[in-house]
N, C-alpha and C positions, 0 to 999 in steps of 0.2 A: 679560099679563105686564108685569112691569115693564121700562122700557128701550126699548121700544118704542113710537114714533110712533102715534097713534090719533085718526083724525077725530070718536070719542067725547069727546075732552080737555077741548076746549072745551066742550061743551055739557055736560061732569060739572064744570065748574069753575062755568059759570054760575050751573048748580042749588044747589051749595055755596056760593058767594057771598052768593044770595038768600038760602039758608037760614041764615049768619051773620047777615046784617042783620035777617034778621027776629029772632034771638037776641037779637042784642045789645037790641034794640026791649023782648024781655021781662025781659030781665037788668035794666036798668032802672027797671021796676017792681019787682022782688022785693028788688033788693037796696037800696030804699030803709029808711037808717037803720041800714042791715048792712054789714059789708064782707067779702071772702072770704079766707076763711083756709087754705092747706095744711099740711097737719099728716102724719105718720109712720105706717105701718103694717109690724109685722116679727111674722115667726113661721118656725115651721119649714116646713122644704119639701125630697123627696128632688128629685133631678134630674128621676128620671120623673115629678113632678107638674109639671114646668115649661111642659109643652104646655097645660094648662090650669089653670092657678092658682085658686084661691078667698080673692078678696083678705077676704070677710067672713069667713073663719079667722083674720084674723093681729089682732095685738094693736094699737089707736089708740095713740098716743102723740102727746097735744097742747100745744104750746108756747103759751108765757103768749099774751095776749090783743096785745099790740103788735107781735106777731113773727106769722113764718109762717116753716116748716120743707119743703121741697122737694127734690126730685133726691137721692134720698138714696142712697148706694155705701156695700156693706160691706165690711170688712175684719178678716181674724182675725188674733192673733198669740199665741203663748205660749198658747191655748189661749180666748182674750178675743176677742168680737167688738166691732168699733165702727162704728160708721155715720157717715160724714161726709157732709153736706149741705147747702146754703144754707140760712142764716139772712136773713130777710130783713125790717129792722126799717121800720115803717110811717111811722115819723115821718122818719127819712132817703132811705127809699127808697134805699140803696144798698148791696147782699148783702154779707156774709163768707161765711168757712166756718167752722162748727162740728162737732163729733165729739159722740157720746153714746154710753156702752158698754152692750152686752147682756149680758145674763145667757144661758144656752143655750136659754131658751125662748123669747125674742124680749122682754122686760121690759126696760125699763134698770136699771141697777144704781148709776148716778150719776147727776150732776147735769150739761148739756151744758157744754161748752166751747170759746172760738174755738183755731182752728187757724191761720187761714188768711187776712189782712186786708191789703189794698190803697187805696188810695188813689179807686178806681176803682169797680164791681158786678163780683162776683163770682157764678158760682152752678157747679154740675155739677159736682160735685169725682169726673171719672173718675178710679179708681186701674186704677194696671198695674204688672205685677211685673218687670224686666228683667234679667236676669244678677245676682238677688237682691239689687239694689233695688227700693225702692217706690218711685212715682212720682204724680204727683197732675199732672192736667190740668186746670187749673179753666177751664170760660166766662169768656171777658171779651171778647167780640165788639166791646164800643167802644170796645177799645184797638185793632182789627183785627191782634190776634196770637191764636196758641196756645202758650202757654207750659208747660215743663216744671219741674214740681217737686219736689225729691227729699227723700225724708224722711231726716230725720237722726237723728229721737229719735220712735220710733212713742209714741203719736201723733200728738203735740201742737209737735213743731217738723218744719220743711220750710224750703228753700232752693231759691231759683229755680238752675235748673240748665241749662236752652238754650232760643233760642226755635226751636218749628220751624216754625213761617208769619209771615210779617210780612207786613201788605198786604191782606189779608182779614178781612171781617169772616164769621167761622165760629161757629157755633152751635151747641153740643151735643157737643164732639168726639169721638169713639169710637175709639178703635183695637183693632185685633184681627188677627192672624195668620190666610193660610188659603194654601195651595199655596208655603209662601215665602217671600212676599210682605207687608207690613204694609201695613194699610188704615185709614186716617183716615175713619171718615164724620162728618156734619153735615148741619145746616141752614145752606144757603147762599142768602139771597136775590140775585137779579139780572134786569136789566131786568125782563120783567113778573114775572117769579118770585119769591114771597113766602115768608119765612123758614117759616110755617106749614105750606105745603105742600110742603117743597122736601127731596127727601133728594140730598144729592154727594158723589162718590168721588175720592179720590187715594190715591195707594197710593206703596210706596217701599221697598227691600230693607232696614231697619231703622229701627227704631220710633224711635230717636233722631236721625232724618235731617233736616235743613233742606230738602232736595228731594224735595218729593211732587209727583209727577204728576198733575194733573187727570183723573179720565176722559173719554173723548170723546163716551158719553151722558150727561154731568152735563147736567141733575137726571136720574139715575137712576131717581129716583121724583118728580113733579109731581100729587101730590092728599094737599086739604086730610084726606080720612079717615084717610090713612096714612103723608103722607110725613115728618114730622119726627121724629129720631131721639128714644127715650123711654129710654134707658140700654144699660146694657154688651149684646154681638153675644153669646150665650151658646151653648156648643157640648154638644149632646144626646149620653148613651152611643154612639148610632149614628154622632156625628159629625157631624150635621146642625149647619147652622148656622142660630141662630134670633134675629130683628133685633126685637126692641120695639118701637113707632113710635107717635107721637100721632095720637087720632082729634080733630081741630079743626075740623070740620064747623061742631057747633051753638054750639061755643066754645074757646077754645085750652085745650087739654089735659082735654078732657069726657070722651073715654073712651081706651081704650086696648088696641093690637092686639099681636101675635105673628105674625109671617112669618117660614116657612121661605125661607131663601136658597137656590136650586136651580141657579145659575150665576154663578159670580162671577171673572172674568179682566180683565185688563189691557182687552179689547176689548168684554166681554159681561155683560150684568149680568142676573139675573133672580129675582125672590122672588113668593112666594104667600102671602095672609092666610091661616093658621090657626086663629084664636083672637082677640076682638072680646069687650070688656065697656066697658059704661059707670059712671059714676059710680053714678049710680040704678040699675044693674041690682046690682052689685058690694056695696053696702049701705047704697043709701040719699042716695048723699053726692052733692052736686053736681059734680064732677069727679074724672077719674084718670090721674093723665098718667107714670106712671115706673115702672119697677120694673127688680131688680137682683138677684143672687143669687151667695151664697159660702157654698161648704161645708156645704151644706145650712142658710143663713139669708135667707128672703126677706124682700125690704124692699120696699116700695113707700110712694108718697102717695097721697092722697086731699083734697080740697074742700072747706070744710064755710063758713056762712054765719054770722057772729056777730055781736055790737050793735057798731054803732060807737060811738066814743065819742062822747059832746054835746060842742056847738061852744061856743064861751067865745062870750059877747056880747059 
């Protein structure tokens, strides 16, 4: 279980390790004259299919050829779904955020648009609903903040509205309500501990608080198959609470897990893998690293390898 000390750690970290390097070794080869592209995938989905999704149901949605589409959160309003997610253009290398609306079958129905643009990288545009605002949490780990931002005009304007970490550089942030209590997770790397494997808790009596608590088993979770957060904590008719997380074994964001949460307090942490697909298992696609779900609209990414362009002499 997670949370718990194990003289296994080490020697499952090794085996992980080798087996990235030897990845990377054939990533290498294959992706000569290609480069890798994340692109969209949305379609319907009741709640009870949530335990085990079938990402090769949902509908591709692929952005032009200089960009790549990631981390995508949906959100409905007036009866409109839209999905906000980094954009992440190749030539600057450095994300916004964009929105693209659905149709009710998971189609877009327009053309994408920025939302959400800094100075800085952008990516994980989590929303949360709070006393009937919306709120947008984006990644920006190399400001070492987590910032909050309120929407003003759904869904295309937003205003920075508090920060609540300064000082940390946090990755993926997530909040979600349980016993309470409001719980921030992330990928937090520290001394040996790497962004890739690393899941940490703070917690805090409301979601707009400046003081969160570290847990005192952070990392919670330390392995590369499951520990980094893959989108929203998403709670089952039974109540169960169910964490996403990246499988980053053979490569960052390759496949992608489901773990029930079966203990989660101020002092004790504990979750079990459920549910495990990879890119090639899922349809084909070289990676799968996210997924998200609103009101019965699933959204996830997926991988895929495309031409690079030629190099000017």
């Amino acid at each position: 279980m997670a949370g718990r000390p194990s003289w296994k750690g080490p020697f499952r970290r090794l085996r992980q390790q080798r087996a990235r390097r030897a990845g990377s070794r054939i990533d290498a080869v294959e992706q000569r004259g290609r480069r890798a592209q994340w692109f969209l995938l949305a379609g319907r989905c009741e709640r009870s299919g949530l335990t085990a999704p079938r990402p090769a149901d949902l509908h591709p949605i692929y952005p032009p050829d200089d960009v790549f589409w990631a981390d995508p959160f949906c959100w409905s309003m007036d009866g409109q779904f839209v999905v906000f997610f980094e954009e992440f253009p190749f030539e600057t290398r450095r994300g916004h955020i964009s929105a693209i609306a659905l149709g009710p079958d998971g189609w877009p129905v327009a053309e994408p648009f920025r939302v959400l643009e800094e100075p800085y990288h952008l990516s994980y545009p989590f929303l949360l609903e709070v006393g009937g605002d919306l709120y947008m949490i984006p990644e920006k780990a190399g400001t070492r903040r987590v910032d909050l931002y309120r929407c003003v005009e759904f869904p295309r304007r937003w205003t920075l509205a508090k920060t609540l970490v300064a000082g940390l550089a946090l990755h993926d942030p997530t909040l979600f309500e349980h016993d309470g209590r409001w719980w921030l997770f992330c990928a937090a790397p520290s001394g040996r501990v790497r962004v890739n494997e690393s899941l940490a808790g703070f917690h805090a009596s409301d979601p707009c608080s400046d003081r969160w608590i570290a847990h005192p088993l952070n990392p919670l979770v330390r392995d590369f198959s499951r520990g980094r957060p893959a989108g929203r904590v998403l709670r089952l008719d039974d109540g169960t609470l169910v964490r996403p997380s990246q499988d980053c074994v053979r490569r960052y964001g390759h496949g992608l897990n489901l773990n029930a949460i079966d203990c989660l307090s101020p002092l004790r942490y504990e979750e079990r893998p459920i549910w495990h697909m990879s890119g090639e298992e899922a349809g084909g696609w070289r990676a799968l690293h996210h997924l998200d779900w609103h009101r019965g609209m699933l959204v996830m990414d997926a991988q895929r390898l495309i031409p690079a362009p030629a190099t000017r002499p």
